[in-house]
Biotite code that builds the C-alpha atoms (Angstrom):
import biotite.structure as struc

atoms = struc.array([
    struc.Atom([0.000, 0.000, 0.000], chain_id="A", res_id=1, res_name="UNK", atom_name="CA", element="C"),
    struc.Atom([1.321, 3.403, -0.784], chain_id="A", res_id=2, res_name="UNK", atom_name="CA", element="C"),
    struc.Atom([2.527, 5.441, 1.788], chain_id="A", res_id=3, res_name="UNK", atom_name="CA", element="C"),
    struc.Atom([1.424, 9.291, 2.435], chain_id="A", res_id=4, res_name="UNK", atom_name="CA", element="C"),
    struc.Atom([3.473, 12.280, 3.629], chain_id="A", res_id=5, res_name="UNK", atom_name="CA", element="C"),
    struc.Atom([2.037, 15.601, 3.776], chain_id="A", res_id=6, res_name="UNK", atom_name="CA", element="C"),
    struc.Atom([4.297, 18.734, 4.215], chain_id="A", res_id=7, res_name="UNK", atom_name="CA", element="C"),
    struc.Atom([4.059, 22.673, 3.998], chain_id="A", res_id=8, res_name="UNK", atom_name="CA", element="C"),
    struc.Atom([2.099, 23.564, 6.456], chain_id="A", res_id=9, res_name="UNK", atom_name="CA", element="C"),
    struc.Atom([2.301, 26.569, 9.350], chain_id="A", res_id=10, res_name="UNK", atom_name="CA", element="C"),
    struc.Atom([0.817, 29.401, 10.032], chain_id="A", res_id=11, res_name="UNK", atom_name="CA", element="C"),
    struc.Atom([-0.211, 32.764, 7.752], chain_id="A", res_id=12, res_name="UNK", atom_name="CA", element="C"),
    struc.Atom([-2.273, 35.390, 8.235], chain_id="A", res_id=13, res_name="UNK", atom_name="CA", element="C"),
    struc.Atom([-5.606, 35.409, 6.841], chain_id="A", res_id=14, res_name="UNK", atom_name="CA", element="C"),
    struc.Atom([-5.328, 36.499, 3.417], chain_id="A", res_id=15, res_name="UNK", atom_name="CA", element="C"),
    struc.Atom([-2.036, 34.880, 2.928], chain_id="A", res_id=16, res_name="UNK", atom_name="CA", element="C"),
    struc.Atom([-1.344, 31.640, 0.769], chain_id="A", res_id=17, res_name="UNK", atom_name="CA", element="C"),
    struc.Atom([0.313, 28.323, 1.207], chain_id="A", res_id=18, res_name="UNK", atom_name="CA", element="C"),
    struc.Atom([1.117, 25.049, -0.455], chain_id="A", res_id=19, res_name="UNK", atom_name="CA", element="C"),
    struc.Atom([0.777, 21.918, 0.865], chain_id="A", res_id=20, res_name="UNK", atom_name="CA", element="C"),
    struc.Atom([2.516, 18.688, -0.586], chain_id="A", res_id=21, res_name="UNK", atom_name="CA", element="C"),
    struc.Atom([1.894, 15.067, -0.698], chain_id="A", res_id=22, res_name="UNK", atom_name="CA", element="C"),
    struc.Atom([4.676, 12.706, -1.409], chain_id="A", res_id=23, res_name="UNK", atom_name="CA", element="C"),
    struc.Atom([3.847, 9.327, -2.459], chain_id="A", res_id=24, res_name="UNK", atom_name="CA", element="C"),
    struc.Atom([6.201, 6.328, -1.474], chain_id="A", res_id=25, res_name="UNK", atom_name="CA", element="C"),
    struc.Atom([5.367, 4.558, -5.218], chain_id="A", res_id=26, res_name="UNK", atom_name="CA", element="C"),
    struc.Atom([4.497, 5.896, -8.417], chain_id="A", res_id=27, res_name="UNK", atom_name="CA", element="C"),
    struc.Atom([1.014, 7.388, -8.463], chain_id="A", res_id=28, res_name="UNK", atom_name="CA", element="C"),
    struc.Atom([0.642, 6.749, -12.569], chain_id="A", res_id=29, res_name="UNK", atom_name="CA", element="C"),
    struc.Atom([-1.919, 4.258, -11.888], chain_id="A", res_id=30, res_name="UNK", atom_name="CA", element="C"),
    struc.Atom([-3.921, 6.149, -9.091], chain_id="A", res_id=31, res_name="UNK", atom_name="CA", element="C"),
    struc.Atom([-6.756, 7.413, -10.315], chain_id="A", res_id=32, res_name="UNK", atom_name="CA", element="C"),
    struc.Atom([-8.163, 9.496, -7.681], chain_id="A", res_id=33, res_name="UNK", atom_name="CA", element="C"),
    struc.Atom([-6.543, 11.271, -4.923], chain_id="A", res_id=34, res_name="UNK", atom_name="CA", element="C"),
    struc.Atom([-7.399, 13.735, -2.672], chain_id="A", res_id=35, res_name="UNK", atom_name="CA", element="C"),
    struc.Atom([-7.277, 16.152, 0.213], chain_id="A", res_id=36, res_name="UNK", atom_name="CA", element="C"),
    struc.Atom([-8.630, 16.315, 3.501], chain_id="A", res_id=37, res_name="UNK", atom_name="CA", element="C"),
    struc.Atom([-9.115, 18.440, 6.827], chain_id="A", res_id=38, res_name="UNK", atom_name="CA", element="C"),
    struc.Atom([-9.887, 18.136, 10.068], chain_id="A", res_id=39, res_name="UNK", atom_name="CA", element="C"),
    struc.Atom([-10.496, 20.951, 12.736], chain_id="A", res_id=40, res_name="UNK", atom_name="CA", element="C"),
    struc.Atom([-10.563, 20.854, 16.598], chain_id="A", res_id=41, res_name="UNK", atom_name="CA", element="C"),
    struc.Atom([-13.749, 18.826, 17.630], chain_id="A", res_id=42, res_name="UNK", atom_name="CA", element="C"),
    struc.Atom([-15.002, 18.530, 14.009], chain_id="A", res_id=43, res_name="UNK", atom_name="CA", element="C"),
    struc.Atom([-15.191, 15.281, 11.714], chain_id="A", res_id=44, res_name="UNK", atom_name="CA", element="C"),
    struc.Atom([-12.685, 15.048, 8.849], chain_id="A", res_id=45, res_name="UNK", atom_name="CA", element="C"),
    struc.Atom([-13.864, 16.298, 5.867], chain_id="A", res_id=46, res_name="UNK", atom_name="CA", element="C"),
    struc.Atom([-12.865, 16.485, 1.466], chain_id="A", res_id=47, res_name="UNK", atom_name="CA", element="C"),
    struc.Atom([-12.006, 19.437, 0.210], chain_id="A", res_id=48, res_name="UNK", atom_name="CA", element="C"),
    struc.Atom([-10.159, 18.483, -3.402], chain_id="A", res_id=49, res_name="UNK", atom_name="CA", element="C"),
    struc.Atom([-10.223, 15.969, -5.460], chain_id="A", res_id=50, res_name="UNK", atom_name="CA", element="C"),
    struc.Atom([-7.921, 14.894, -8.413], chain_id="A", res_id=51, res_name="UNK", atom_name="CA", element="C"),
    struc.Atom([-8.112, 12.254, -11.010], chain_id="A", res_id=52, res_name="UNK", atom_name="CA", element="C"),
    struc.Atom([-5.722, 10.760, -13.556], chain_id="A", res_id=53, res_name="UNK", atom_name="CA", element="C"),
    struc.Atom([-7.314, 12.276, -16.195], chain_id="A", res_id=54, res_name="UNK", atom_name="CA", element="C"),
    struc.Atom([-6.868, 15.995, -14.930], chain_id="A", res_id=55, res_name="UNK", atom_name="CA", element="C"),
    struc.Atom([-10.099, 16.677, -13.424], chain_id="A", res_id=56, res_name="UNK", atom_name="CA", element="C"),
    struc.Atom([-10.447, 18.417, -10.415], chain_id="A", res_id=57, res_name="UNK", atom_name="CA", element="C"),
    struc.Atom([-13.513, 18.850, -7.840], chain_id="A", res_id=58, res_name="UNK", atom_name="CA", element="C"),
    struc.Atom([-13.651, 21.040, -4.953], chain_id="A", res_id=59, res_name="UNK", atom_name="CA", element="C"),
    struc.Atom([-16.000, 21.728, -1.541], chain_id="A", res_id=60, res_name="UNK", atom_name="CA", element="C"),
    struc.Atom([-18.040, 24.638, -1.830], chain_id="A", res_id=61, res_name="UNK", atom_name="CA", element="C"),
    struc.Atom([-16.193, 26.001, 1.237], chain_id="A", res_id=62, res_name="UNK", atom_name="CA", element="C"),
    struc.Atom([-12.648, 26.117, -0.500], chain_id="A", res_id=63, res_name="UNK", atom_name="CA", element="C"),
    struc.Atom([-13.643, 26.378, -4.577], chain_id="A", res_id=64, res_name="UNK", atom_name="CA", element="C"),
    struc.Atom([-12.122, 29.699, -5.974], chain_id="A", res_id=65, res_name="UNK", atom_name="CA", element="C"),
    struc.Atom([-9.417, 29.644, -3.548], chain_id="A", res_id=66, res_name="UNK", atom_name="CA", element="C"),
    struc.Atom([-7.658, 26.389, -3.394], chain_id="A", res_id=67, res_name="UNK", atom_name="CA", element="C"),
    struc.Atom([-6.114, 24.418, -6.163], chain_id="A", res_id=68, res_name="UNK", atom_name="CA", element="C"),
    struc.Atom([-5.144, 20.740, -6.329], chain_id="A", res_id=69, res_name="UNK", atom_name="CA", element="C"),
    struc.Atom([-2.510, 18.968, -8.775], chain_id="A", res_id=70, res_name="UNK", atom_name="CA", element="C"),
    struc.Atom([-0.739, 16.379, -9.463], chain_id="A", res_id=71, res_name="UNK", atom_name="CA", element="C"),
    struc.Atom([3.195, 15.736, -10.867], chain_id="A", res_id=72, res_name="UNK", atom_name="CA", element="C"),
    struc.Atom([3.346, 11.993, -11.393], chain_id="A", res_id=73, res_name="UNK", atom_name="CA", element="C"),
    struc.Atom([6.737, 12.236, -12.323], chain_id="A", res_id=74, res_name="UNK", atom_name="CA", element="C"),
    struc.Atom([7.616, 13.721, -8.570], chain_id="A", res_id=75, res_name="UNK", atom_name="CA", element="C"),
    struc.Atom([4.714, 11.110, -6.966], chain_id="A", res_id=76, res_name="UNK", atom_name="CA", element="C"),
    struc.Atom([3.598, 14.048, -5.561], chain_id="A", res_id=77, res_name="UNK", atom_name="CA", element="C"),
    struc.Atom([0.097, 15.910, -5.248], chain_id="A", res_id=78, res_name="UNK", atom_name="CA", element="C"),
    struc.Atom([-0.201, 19.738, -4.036], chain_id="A", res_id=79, res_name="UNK", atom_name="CA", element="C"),
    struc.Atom([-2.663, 21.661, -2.861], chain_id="A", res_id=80, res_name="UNK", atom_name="CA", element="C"),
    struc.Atom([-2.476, 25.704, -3.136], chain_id="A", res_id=81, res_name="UNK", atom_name="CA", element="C"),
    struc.Atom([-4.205, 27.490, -1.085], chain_id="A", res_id=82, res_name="UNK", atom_name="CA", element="C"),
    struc.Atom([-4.459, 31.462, -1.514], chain_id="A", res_id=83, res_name="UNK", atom_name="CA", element="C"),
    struc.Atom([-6.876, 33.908, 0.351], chain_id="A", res_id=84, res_name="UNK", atom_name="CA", element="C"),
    struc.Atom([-6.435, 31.823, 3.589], chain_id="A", res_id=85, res_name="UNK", atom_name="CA", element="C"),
    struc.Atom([-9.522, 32.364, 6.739], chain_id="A", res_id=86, res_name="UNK", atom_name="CA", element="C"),
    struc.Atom([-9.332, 31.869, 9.717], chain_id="A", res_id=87, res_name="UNK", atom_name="CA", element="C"),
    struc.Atom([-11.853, 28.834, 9.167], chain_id="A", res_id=88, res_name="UNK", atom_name="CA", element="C"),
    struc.Atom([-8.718, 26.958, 6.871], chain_id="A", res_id=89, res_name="UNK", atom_name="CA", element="C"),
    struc.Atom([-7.104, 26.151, 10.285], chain_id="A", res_id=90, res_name="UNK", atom_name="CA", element="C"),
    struc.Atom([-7.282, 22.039, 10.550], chain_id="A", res_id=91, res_name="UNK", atom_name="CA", element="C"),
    struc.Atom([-4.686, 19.298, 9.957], chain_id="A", res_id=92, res_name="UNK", atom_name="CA", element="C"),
    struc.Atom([-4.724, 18.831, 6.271], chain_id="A", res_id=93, res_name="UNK", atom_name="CA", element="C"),
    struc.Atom([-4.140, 15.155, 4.726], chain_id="A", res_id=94, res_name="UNK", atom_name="CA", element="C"),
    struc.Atom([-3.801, 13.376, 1.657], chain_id="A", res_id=95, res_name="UNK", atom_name="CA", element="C"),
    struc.Atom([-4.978, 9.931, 0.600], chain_id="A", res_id=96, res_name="UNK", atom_name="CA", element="C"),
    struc.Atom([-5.950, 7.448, -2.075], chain_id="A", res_id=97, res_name="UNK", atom_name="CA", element="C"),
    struc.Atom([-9.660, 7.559, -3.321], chain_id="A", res_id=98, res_name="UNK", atom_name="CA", element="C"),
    struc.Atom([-11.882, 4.933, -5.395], chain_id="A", res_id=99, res_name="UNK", atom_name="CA", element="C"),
    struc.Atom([-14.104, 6.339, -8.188], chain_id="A", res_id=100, res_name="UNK", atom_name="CA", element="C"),
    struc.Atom([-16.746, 6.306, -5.519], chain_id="A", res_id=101, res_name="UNK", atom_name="CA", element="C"),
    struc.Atom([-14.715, 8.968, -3.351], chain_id="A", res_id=102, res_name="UNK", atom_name="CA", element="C"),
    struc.Atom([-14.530, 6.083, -0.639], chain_id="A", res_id=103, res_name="UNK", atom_name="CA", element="C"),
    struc.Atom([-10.775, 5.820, 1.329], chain_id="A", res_id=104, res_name="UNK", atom_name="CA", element="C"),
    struc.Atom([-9.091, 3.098, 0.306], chain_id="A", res_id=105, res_name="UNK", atom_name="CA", element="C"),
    struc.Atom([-5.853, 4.486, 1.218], chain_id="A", res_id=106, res_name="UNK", atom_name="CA", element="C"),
    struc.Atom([-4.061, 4.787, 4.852], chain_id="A", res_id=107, res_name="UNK", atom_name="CA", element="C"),
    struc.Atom([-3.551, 8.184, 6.368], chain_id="A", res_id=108, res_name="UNK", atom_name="CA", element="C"),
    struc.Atom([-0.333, 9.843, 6.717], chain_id="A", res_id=109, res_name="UNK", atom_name="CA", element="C"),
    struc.Atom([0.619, 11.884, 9.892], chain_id="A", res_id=110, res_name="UNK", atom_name="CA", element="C"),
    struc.Atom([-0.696, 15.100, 8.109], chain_id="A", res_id=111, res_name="UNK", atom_name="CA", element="C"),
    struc.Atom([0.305, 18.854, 8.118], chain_id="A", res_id=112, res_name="UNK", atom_name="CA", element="C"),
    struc.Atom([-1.027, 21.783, 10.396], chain_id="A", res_id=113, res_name="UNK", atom_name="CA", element="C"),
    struc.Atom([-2.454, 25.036, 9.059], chain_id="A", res_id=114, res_name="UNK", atom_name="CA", element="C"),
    struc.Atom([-3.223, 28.205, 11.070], chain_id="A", res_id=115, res_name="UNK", atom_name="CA", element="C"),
    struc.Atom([-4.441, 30.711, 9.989], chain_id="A", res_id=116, res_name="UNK", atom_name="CA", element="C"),
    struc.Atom([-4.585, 33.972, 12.592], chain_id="A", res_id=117, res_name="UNK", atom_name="CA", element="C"),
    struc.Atom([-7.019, 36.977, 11.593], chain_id="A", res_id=118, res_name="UNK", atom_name="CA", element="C"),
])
C-alpha cells in the first residue's frame, strides 16, 4: 500500500497563501483518484479536493475559488495551493488514495497543520 506524507504547512495570516505537498512512497501513474482532507478541533474530517488521472479536479463549496489541487506523477507528488487563507482553513490537512466512488481506500499519513490567525 502506498505510503502518504504531507508537508508545507504553518501558520499565515488570513489572506495569505500556502502550499501543501503530498509525497507518495510509489508511483502514483496508476492512481486514479486522490485527494485532500481536513480536520479541525472537535469537528469530523472532511474532502475538500479531489484529483483524477485524467486531470479533473472537484472542490468543496467552502474552499472552490481559492484552493487548487494537482498532481506531478513524475515527482509522486500531489499539491494543494491554497491562496486567500480564513481563519476557518485552520485544521490538519491530509492526503490519501480515493476509489471512483470517493470512498478511502488508502491509509492516512501523519498530516500537516495550518493556522491561519485573523
Amino acid at each position: 500500500q502506498v505510503q502518504l506524507v504531507e508537508s508545507g504547512g504553518g501558520l499565515v495570516q488570513a489572506g495569505g497563501s500556502l502550499r501543501l505537498s503530498c509525497a507518495a512512497s510509489r508511483s502514483i501513474f496508476s492512481i486514479n483518484v486522490m485527494g485532500w482532507y481536513r480536520q479541525a478541533p472537535g469537528k469530523q474530517r472532511e474532502l475538500v479536493a479531489v484529483s483524477t488521472s485524467g486531470g479533473g479536479t472537484n472542490y468543496s463549496d467552502s474552499v472552490k475559488g481559492r484552493f487548487t489541487i494537482s498532481r506531478d506523477n513524475f515527482k509522486n507528488t500531489v499539491y494543494l495551493k491554497m491562496n486567500s487563507l480564513k481563519p476557518e482553513d485552520t485544521a490538519v490537512y491530509y492526503c490519501n488514495v480515493l476509489d471512483s466512488y470517493y470512498h478511502i481506500v488508502g491509509s492516512w499519513g501523519q498530516g500537516t497543520q495550518v493556522t491561519v490567525s485573523s
